[in-house]
C-alpha positions as CSV (number, residue, x, y, z in Angstrom):
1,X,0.0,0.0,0.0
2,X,1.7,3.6,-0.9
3,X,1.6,6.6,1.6
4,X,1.5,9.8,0.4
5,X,3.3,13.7,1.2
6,X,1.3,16.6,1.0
7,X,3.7,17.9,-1.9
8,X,2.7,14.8,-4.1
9,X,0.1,17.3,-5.3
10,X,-0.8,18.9,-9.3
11,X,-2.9,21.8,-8.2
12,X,-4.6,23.6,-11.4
13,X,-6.9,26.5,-11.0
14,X,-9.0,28.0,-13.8
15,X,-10.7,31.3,-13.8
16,X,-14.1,32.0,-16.7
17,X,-12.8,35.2,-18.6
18,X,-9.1,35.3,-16.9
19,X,-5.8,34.1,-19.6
20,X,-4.4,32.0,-16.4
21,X,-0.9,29.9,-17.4
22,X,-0.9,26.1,-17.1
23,X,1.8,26.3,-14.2
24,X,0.6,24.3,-10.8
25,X,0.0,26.2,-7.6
26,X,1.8,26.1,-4.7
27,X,-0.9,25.5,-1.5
28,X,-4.1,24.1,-1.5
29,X,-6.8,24.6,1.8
30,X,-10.6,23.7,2.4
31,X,-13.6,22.4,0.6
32,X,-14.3,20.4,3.6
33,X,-17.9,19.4,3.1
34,X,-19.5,19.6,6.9
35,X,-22.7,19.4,8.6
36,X,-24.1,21.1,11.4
37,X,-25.7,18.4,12.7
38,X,-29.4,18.5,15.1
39,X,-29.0,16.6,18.2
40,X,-32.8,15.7,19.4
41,X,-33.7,14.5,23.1
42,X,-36.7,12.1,22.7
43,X,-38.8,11.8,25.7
44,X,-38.6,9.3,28.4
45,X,-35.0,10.4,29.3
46,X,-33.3,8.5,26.7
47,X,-30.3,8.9,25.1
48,X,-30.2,11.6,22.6
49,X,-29.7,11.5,18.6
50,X,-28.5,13.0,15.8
51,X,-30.5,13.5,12.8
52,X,-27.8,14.7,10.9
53,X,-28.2,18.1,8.8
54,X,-27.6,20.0,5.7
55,X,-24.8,19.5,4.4
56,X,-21.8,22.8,2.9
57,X,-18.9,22.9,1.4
58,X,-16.5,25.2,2.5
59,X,-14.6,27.5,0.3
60,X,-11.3,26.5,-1.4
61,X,-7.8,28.7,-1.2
62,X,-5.5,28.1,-3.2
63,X,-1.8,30.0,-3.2
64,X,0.8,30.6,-5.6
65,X,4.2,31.8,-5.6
66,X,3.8,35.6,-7.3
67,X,5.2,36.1,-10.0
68,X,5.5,38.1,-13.6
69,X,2.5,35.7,-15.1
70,X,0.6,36.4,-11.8
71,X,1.3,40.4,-11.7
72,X,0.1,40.3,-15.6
73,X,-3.5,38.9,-14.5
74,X,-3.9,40.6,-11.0
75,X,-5.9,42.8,-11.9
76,X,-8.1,41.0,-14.3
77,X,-9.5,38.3,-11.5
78,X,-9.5,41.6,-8.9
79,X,-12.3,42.8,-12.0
80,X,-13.8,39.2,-11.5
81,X,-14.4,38.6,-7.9
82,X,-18.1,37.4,-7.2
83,X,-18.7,36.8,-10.5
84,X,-16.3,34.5,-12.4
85,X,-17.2,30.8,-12.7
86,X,-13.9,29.1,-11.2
87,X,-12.5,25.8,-10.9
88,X,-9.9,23.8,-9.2
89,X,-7.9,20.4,-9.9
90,X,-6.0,18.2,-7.7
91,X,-4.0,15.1,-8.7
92,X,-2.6,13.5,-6.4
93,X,1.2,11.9,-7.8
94,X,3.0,9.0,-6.9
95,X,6.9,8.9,-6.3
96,X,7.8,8.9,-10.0
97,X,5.1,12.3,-10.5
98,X,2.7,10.0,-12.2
99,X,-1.0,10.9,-11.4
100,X,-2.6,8.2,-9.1
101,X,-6.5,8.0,-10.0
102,X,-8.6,10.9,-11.5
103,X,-8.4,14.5,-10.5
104,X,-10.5,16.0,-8.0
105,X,-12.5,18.8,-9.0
106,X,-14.0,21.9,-7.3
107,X,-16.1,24.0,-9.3
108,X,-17.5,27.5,-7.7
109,X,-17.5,31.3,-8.1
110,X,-14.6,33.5,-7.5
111,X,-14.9,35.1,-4.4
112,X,-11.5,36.7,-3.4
113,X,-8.1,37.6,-4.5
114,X,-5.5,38.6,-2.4
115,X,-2.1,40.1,-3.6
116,X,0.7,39.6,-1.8
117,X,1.5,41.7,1.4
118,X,4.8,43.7,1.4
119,X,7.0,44.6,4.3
120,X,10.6,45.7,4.8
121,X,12.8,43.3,6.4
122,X,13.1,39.6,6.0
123,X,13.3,38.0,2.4
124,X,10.1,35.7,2.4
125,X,8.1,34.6,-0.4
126,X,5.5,36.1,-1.8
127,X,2.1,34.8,-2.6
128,X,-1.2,35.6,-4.5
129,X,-4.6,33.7,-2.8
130,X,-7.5,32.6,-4.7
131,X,-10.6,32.2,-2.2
132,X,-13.2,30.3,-4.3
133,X,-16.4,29.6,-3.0
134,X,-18.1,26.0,-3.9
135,X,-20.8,24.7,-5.4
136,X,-21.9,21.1,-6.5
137,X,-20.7,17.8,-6.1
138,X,-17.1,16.9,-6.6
139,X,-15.9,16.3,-10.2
């Protein structure tokens, strides 16, 4: 059976309307699908139980190094935000890069961009955030 690192990892991102290149990006957090849950107390003074609830999808980040492709579309997906159809891709790879099953897919509207924050001092990379908000089942 074969483990797995959380770099072993082909993250695409499309954006409806936005010329983004075909190079992966670097971080990948949420789309967590959750409940709330309902917890009932039935009468007699038994135990209680869960009914379960609605399920939702959390949003999806996703991070990339910034750089001169990234700086040439900034401010066409700031022009897009809560409006663009988006979509995101994860393969997982195995130790020779080779994908292992078929991507994961989240599909969702553009909801934030976020361009790097600046500050004198230490030399740290730099990285543009994609917050898309989900919709649907996984692809």
């Amino acid at each position: 059976m074969a483990y797995y690192r959380s770099d072993q990892a082909l993250v695409h991102v499309a954006v409806q309307g936005v010329k983004l290149d075909n190079e992966p990006w670097d971080v990948f957090e949420g789309g967590e699908r959750k409940s709330a849950g309902l917890k009932v107390y039935p009468g007699g003074m038994r135990e209680q139980v869960e009914l379960g609830g609605t399920p939702e999808r959390e949003p999806v980040k996703v991070q990339r190094k910034w750089s001169d492709a990234l700086i040439g579309v900034f401010k066409e997906l700031d022009a897009v935000v809560g409006e663009a159809p988006a979509e995101v891709s994860i393969t997982t790879l195995n130790d020779a890069k080779q994908p292992v099953g078929s991507p994961i897919v989240y599909k969702g509207i553009l909801l934030g961009v976020t361009r790097p924050h600046y500050k004198a001092g230490p030399s740290e990379e730099i990285l543009l955030e994609l917050t898309i908000g989900t919709h649907g089942a996984l692809g």
